[in-house]
Every structure is written in C-alpha cells, then in structure tokens.
mmCIF file as gemmi writes it, N, C-alpha and C atoms, coordinates in Angstrom:
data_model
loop_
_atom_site.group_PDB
_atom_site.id
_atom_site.type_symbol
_atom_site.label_atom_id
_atom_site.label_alt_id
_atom_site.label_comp_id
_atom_site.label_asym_id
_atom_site.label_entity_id
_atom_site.label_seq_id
_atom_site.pdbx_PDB_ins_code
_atom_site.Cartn_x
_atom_site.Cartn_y
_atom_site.Cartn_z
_atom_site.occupancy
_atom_site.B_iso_or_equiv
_atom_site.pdbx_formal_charge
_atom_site.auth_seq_id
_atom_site.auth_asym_id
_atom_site.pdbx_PDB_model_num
ATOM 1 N N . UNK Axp A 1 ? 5.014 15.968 -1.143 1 0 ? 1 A 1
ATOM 2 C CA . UNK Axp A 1 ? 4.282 15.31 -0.073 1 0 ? 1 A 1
ATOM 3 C C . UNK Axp A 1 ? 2.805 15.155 -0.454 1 0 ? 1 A 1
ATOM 4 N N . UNK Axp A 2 ? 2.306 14.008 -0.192 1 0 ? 2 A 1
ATOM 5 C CA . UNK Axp A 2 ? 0.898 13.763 -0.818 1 0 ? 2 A 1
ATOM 6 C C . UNK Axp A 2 ? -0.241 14.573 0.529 1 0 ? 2 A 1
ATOM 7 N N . UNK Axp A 3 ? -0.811 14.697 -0.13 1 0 ? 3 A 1
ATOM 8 C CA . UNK Axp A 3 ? -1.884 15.701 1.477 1 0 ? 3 A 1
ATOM 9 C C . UNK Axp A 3 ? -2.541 14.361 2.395 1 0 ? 3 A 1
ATOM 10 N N . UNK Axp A 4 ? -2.603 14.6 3.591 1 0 ? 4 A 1
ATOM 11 C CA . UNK Axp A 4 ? -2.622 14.035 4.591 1 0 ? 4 A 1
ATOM 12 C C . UNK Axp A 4 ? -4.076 12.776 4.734 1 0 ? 4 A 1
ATOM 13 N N . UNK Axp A 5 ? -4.975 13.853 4.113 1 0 ? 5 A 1
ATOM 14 C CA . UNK Axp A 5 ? -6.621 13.032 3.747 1 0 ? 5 A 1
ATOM 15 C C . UNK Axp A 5 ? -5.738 11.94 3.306 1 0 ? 5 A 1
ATOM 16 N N . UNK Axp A 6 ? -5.126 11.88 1.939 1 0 ? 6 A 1
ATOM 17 C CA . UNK Axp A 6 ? -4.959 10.897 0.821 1 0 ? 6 A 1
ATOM 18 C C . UNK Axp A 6 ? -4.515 9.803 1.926 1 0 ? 6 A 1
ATOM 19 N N . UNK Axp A 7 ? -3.366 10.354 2.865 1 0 ? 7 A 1
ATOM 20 C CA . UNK Axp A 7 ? -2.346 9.399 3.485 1 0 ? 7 A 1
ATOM 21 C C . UNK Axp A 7 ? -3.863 8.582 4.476 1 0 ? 7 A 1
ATOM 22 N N . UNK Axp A 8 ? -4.634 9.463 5.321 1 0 ? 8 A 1
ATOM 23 C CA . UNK Axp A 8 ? -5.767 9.024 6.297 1 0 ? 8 A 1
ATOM 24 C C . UNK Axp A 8 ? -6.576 7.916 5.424 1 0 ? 8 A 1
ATOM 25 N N . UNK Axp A 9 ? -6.826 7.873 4.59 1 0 ? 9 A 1
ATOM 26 C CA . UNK Axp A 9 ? -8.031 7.53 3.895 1 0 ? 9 A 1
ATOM 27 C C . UNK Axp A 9 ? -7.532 5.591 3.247 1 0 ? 9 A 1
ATOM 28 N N . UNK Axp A 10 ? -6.009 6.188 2.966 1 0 ? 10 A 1
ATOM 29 C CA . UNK Axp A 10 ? -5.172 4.375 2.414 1 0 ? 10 A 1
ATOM 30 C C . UNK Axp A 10 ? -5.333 3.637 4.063 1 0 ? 10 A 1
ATOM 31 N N . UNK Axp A 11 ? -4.953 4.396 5.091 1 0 ? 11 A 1
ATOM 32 C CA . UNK Axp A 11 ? -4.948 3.83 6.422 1 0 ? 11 A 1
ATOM 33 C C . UNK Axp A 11 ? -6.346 3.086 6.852 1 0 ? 11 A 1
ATOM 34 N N . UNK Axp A 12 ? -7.231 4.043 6.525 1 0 ? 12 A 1
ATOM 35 C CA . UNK Axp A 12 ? -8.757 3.36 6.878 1 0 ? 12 A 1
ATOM 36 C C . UNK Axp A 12 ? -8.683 2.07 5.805 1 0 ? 12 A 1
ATOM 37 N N . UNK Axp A 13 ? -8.442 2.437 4.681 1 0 ? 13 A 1
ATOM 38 C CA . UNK Axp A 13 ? -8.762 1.238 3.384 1 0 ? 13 A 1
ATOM 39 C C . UNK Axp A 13 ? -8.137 0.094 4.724 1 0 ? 13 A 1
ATOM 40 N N . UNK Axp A 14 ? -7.001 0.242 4.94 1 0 ? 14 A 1
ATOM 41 C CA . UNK Axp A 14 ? -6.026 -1.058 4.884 1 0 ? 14 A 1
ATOM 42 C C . UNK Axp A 14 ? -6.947 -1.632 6.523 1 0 ? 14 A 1
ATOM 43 N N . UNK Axp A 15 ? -7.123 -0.569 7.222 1 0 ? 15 A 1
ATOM 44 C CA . UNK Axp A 15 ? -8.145 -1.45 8.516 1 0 ? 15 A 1
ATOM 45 C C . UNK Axp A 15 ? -9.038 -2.329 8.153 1 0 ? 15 A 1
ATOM 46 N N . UNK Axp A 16 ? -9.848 -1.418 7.304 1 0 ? 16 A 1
ATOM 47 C CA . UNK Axp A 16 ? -10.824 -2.12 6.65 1 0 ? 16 A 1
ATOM 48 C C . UNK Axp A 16 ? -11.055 -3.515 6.108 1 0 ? 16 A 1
ATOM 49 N N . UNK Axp A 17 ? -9.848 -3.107 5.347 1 0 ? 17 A 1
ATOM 50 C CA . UNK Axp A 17 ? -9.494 -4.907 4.28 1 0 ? 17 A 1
ATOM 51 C C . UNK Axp A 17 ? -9.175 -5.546 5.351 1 0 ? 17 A 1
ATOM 52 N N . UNK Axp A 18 ? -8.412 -5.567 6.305 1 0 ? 18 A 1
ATOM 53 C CA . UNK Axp A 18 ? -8.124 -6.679 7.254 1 0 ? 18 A 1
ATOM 54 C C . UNK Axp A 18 ? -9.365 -6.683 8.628 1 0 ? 18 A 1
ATOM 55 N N . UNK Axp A 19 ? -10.434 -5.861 8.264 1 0 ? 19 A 1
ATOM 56 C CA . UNK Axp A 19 ? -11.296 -6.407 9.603 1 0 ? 19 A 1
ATOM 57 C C . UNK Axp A 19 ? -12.226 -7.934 8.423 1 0 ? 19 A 1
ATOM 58 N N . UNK Axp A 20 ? -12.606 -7.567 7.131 1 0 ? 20 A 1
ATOM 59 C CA . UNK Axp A 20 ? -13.665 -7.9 6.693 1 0 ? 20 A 1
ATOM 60 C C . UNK Axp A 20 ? -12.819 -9.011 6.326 1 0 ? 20 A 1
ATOM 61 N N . UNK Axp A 21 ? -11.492 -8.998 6.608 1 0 ? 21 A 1
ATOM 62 C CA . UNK Axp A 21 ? -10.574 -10.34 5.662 1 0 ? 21 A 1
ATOM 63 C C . UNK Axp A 21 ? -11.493 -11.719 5.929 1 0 ? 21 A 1
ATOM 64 N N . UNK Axp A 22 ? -11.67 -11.922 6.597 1 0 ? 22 A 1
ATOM 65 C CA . UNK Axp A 22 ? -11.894 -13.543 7.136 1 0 ? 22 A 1
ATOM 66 C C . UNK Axp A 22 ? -13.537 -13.781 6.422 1 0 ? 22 A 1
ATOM 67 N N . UNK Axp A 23 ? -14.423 -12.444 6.851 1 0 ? 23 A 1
ATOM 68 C CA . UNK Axp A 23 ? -15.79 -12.967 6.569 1 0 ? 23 A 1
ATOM 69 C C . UNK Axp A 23 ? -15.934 -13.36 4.529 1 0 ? 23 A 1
ATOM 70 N N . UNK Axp A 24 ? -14.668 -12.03 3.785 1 0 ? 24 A 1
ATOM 71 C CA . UNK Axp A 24 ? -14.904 -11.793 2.688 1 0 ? 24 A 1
ATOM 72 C C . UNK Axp A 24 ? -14.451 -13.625 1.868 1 0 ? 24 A 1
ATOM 73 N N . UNK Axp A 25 ? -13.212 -13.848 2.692 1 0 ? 25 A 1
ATOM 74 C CA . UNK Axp A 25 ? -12.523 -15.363 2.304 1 0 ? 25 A 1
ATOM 75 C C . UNK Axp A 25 ? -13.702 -16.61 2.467 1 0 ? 25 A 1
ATOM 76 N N . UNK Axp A 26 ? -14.674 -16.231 3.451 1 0 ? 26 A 1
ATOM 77 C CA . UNK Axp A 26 ? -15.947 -16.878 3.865 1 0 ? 26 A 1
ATOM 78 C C . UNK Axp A 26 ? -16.841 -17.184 2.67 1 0 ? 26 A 1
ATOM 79 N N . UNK Axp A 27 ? -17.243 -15.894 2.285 1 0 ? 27 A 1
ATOM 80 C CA . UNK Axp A 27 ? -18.261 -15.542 1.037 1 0 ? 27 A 1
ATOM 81 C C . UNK Axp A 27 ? -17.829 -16.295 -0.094 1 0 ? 27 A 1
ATOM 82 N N . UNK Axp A 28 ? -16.19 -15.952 -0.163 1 0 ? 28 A 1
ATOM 83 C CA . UNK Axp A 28 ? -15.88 -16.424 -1.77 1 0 ? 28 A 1
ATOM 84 C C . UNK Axp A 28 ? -15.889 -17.76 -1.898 1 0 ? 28 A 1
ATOM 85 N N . UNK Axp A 29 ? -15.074 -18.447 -0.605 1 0 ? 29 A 1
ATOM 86 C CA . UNK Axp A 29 ? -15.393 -20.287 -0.674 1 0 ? 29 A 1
ATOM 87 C C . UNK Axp A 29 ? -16.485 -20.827 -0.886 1 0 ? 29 A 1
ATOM 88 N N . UNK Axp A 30 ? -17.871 -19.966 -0.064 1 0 ? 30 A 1
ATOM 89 C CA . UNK Axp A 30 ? -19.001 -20.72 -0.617 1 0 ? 30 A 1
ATOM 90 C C . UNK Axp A 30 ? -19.34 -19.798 -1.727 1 0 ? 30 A 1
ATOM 91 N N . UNK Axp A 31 ? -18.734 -19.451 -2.548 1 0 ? 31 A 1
ATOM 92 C CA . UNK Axp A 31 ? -19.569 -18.84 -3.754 1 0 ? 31 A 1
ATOM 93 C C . UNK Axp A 31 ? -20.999 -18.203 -3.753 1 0 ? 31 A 1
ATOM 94 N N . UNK Axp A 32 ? -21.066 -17.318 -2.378 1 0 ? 32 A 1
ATOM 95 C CA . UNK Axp A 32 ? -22.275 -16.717 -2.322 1 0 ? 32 A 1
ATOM 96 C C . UNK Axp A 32 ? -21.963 -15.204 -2.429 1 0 ? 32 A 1
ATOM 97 N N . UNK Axp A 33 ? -22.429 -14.31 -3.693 1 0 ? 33 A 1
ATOM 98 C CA . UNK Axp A 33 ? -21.85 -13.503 -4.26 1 0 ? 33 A 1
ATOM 99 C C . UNK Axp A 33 ? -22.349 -12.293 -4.006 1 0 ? 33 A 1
ATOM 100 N N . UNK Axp A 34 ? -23.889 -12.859 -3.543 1 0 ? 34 A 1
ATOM 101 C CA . UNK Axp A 34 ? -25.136 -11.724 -2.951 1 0 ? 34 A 1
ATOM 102 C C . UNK Axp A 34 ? -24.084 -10.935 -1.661 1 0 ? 34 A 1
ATOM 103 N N . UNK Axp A 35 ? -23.976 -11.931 -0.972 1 0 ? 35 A 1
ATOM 104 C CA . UNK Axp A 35 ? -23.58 -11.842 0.661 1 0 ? 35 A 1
ATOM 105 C C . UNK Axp A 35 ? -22.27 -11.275 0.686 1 0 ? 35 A 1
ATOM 106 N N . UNK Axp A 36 ? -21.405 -10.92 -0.734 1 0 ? 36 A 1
ATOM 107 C CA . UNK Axp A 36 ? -20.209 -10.458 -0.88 1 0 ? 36 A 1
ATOM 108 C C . UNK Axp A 36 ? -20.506 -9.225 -0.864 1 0 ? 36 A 1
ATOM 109 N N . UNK Axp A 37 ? -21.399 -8.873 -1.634 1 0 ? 37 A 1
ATOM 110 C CA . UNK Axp A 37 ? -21.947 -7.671 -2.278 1 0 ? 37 A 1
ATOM 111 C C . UNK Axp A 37 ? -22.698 -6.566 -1.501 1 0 ? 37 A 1
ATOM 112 N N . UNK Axp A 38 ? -22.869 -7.117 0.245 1 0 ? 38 A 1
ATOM 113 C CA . UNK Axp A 38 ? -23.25 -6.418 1.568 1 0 ? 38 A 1
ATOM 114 C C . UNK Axp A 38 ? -21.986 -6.22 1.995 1 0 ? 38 A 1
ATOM 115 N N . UNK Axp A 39 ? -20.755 -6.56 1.841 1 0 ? 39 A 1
ATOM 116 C CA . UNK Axp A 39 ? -19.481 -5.917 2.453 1 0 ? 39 A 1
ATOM 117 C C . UNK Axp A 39 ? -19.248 -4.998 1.852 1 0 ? 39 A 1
ATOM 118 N N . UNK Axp A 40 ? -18.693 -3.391 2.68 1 0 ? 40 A 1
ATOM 119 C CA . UNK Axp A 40 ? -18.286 -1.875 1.634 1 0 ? 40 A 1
ATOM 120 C C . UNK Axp A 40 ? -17.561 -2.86 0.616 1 0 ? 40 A 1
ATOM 121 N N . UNK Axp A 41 ? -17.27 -1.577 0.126 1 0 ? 41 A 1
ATOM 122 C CA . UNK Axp A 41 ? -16.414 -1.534 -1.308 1 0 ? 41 A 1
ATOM 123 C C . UNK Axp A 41 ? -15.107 -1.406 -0.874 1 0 ? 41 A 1
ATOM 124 N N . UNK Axp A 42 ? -14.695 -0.822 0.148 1 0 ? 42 A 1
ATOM 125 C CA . UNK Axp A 42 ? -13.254 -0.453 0.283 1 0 ? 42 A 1
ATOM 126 C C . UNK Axp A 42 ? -12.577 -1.488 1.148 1 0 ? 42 A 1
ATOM 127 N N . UNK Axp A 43 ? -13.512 -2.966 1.702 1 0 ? 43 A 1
ATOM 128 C CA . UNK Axp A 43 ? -13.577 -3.705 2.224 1 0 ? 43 A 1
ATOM 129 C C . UNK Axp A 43 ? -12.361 -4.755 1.146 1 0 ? 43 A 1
ATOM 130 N N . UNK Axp A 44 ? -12.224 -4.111 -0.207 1 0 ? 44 A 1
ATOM 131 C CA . UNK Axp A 44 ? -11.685 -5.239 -1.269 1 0 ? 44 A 1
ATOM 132 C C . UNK Axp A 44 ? -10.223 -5.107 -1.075 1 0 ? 44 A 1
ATOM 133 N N . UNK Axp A 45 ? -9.286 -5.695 -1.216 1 0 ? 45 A 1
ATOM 134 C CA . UNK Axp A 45 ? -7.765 -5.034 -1.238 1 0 ? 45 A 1
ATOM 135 C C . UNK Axp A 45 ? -7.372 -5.115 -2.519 1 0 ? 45 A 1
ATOM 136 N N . UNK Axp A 46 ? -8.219 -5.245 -3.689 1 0 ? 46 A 1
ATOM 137 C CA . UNK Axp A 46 ? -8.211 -4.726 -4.249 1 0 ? 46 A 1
ATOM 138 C C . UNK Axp A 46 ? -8.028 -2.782 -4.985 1 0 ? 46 A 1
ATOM 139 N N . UNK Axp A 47 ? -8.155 -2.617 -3.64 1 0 ? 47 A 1
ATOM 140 C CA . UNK Axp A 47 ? -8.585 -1.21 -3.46 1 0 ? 47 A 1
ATOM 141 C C . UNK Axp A 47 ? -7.813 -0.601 -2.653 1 0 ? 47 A 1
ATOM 142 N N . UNK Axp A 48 ? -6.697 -1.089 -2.726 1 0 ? 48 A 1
ATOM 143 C CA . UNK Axp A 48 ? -5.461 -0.718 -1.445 1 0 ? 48 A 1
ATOM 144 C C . UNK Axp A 48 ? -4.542 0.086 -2.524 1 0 ? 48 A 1
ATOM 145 N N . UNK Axp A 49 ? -3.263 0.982 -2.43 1 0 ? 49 A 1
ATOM 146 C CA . UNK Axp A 49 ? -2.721 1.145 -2.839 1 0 ? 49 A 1
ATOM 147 C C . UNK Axp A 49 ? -1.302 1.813 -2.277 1 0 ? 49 A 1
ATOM 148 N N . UNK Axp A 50 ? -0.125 0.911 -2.702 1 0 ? 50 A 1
ATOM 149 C CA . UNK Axp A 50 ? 0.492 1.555 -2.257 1 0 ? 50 A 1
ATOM 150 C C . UNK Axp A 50 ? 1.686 2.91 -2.488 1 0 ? 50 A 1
ATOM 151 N N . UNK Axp A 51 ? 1.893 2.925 -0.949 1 0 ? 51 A 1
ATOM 152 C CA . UNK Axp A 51 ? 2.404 4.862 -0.99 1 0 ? 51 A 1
ATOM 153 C C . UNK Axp A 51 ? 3.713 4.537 0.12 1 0 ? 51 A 1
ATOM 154 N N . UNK Axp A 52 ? 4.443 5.665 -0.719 1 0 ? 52 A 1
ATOM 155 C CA . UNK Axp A 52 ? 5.797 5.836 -0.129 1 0 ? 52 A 1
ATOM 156 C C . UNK Axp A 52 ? 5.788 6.147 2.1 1 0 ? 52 A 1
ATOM 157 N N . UNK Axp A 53 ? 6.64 5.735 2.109 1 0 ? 53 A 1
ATOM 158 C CA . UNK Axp A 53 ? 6.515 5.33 3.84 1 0 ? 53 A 1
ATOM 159 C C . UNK Axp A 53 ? 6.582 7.157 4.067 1 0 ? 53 A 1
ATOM 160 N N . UNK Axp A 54 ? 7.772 7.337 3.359 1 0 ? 54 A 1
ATOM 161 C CA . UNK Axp A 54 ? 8.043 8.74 4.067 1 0 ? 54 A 1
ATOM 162 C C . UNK Axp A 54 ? 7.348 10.1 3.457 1 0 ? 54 A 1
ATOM 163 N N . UNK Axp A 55 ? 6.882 9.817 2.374 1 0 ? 55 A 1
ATOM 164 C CA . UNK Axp A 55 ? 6.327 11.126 2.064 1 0 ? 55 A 1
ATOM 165 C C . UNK Axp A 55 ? 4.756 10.863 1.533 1 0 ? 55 A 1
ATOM 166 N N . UNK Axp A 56 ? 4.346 9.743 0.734 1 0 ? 56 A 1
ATOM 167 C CA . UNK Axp A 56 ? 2.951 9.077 0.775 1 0 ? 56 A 1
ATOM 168 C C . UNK Axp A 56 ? 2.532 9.004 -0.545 1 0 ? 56 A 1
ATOM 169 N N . UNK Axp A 57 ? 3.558 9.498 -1.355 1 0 ? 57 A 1
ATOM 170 C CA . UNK Axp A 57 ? 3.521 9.375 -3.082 1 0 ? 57 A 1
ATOM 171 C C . UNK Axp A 57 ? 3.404 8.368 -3.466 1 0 ? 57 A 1
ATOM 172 N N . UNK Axp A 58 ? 2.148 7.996 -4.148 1 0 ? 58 A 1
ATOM 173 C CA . UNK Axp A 58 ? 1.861 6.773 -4.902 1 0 ? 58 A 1
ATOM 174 C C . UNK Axp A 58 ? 2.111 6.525 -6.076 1 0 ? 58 A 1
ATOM 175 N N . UNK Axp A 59 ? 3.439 7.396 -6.743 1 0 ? 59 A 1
ATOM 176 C CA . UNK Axp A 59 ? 3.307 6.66 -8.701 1 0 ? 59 A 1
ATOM 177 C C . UNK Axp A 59 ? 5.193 6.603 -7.547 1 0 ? 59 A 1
ATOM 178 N N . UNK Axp A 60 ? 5.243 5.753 -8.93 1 0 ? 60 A 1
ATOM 179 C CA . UNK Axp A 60 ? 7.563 5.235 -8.243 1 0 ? 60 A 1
ATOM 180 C C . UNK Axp A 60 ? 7.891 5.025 -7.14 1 0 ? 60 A 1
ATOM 181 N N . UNK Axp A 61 ? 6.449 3.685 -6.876 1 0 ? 61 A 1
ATOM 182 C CA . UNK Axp A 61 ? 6.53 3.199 -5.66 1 0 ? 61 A 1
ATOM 183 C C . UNK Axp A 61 ? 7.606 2.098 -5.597 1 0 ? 61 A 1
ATOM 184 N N . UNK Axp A 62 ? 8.555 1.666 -4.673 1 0 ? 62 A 1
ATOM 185 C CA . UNK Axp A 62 ? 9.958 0.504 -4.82 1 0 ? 62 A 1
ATOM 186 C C . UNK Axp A 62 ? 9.188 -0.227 -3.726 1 0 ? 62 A 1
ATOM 187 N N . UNK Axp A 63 ? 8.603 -1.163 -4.342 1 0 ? 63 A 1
ATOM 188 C CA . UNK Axp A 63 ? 7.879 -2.463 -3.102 1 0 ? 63 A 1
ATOM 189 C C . UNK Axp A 63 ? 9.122 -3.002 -2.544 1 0 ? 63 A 1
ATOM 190 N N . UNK Axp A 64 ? 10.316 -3.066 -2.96 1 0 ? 64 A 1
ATOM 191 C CA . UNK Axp A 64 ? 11.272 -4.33 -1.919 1 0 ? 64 A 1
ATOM 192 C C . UNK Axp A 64 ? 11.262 -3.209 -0.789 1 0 ? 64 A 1
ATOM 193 N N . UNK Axp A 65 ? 11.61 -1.964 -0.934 1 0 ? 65 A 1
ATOM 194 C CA . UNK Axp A 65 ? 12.137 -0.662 -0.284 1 0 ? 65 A 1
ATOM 195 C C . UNK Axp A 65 ? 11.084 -0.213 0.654 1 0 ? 65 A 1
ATOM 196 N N . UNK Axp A 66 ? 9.5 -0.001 0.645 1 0 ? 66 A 1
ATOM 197 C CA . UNK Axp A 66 ? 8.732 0.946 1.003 1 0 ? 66 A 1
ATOM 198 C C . UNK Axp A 66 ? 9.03 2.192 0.648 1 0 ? 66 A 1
ATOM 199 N N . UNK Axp A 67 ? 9.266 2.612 -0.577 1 0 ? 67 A 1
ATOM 200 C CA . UNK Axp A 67 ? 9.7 4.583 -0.524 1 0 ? 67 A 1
ATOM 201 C C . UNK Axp A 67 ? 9.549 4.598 -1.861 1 0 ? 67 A 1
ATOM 202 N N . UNK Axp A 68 ? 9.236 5.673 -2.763 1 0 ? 68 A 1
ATOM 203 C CA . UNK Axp A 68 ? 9.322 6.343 -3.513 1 0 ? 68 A 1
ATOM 204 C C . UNK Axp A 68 ? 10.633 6.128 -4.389 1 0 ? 68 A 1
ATOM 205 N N . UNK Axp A 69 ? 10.777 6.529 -5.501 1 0 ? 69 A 1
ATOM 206 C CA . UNK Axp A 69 ? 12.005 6.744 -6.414 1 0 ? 69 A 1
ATOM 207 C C . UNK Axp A 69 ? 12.98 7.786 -6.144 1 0 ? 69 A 1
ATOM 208 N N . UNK Axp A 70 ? 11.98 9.003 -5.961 1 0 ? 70 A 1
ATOM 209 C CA . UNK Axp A 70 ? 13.14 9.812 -5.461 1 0 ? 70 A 1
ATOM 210 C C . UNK Axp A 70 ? 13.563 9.983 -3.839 1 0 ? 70 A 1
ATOM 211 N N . UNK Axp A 71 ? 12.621 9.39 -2.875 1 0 ? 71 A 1
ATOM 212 C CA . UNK Axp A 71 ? 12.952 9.396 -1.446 1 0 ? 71 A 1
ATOM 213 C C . UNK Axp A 71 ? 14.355 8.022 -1.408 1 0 ? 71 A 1
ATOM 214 N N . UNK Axp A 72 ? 14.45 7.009 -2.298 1 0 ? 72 A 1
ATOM 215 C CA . UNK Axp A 72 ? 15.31 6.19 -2.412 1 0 ? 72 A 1
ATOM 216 C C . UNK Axp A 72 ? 16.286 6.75 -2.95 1 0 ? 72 A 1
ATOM 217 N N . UNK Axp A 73 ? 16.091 7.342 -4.043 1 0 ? 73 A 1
ATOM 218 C CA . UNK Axp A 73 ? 17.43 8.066 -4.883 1 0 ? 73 A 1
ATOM 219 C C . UNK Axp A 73 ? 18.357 9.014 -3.964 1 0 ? 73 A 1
ATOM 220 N N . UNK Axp A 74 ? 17.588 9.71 -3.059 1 0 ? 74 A 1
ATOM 221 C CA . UNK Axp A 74 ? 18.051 10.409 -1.794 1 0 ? 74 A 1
ATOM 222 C C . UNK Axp A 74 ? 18.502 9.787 -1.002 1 0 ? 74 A 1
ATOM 223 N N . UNK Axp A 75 ? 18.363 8.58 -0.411 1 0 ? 75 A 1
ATOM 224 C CA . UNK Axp A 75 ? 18.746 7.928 0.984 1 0 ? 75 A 1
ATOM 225 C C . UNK Axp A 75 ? 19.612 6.944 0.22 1 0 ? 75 A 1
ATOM 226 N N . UNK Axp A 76 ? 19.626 6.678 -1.005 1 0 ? 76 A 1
ATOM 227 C CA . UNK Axp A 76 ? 21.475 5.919 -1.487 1 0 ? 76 A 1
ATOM 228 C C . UNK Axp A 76 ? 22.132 6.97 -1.11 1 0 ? 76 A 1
ATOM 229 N N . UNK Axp A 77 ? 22.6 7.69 -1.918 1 0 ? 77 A 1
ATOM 230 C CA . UNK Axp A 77 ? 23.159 8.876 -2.275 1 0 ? 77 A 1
ATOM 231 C C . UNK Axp A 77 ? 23.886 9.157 -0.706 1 0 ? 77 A 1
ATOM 232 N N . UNK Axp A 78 ? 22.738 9.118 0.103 1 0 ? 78 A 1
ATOM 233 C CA . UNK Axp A 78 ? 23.452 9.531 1.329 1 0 ? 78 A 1
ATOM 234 C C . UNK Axp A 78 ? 23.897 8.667 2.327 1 0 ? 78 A 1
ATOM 235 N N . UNK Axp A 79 ? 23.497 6.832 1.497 1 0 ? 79 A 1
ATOM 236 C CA . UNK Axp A 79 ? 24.39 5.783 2.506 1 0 ? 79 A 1
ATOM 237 C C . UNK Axp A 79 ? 23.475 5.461 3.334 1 0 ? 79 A 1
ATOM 238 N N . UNK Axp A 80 ? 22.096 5.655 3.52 1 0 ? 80 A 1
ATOM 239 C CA . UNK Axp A 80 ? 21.246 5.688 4.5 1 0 ? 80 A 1
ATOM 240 C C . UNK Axp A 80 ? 20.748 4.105 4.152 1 0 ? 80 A 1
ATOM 241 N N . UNK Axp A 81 ? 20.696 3.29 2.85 1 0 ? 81 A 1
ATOM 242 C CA . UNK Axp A 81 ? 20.364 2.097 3.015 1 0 ? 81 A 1
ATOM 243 C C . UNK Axp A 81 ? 21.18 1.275 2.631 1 0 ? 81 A 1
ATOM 244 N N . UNK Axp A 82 ? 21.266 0.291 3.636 1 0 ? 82 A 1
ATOM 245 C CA . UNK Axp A 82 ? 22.717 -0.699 3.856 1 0 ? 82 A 1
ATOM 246 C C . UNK Axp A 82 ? 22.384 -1.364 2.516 1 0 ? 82 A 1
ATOM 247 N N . UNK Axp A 83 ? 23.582 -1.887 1.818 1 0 ? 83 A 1
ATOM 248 C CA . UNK Axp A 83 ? 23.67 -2.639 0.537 1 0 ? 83 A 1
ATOM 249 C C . UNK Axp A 83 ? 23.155 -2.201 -0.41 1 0 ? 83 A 1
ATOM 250 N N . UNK Axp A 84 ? 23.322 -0.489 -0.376 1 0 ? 84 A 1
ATOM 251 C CA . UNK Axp A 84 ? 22.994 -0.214 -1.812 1 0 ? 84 A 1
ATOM 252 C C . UNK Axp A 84 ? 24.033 0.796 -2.229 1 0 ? 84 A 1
ATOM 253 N N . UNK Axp A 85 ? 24.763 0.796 -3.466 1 0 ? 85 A 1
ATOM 254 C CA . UNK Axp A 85 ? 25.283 1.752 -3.381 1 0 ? 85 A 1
ATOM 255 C C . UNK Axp A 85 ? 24.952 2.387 -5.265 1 0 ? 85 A 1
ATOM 256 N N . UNK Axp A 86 ? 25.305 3.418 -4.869 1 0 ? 86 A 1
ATOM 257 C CA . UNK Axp A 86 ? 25.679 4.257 -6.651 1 0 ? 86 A 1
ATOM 258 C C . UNK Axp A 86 ? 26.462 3.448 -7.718 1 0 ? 86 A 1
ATOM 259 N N . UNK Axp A 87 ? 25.973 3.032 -8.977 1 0 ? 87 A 1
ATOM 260 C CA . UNK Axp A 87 ? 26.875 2.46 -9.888 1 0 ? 87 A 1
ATOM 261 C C . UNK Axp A 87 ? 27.959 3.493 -10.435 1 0 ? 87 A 1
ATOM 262 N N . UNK Axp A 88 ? 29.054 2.669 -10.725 1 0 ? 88 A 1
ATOM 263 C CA . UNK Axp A 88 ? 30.131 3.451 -11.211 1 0 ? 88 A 1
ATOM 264 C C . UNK Axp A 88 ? 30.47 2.471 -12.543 1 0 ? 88 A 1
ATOM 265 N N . UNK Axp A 89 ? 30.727 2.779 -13.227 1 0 ? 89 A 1
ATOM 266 C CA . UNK Axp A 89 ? 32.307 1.826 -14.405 1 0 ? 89 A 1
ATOM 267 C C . UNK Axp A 89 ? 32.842 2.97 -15.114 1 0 ? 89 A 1
C-alpha cells in the first residue's frame, strides 16, 4: 500500500491540473510563455501520475484496468473482472 500523503498529494495534483486547464490552454494558444510561467508547477499534467485505484502503487500500472499488476493478477484469479480469464493450453 503506497502511504496515504503520496495517495493525498496525486489528488491535489489532479484538482489542480483541471482548475488551471482552461487558463493554461489560454497561455499556450497565444504563445505567451511569461504568463505560463505564473501558473504552479503542479498546475502541468504533465506532472500527474498514475496509481493503482485500490492500493495507490505507481510502477505496474494497467491503464485499460485502473489497478496495479498484482491487484489485477488477484481479481482474475478470483473472477472478479468480467472477460478476463487465466490462460491455459
């Protein structure tokens, strides 16, 4: 489980990027780079990253899924996500 700050802190990022979205799309059309450069830093979504839904682990992240490698490897296994199952031959 990733510690809770880490999980608080992606949450603020992601407010963030979507309050400043519109003014930052503003700046870049007119190519005024000064006026970019007064929005935070964490304002970029560049700077987003993502983390497993259920536990908040950010490396063997499955973007189609939202979860982790092994929180997925767990919830096949146990049938928990429709249309996936264990390979066999």
């Amino acid at each position: 489980m990733a510690k809770e700050s880490m999980k608080a802190r992606e949450v603020k990022r992601a407010k963030m990027v979507a309050r400043y979205a519109e003014k930052r799309a503003k700046f870049m059309a007119d190519g005024d780079y000064e006026a970019l450069q007064s929005i935070p830093r964490n304002a970029s979504p560049v700077r987003l990253h993502n983390r497993c839904k259920l536990t908040g682990r950010p490396k063997g992240y499955m973007r189609q899924f939202g979860l982790s490698r092994i929180q997925f490897r767990e919830m096949a296994s146990k049938g928990l996500i429709p249309g996936v199952k264990k390979a066999s031959w």
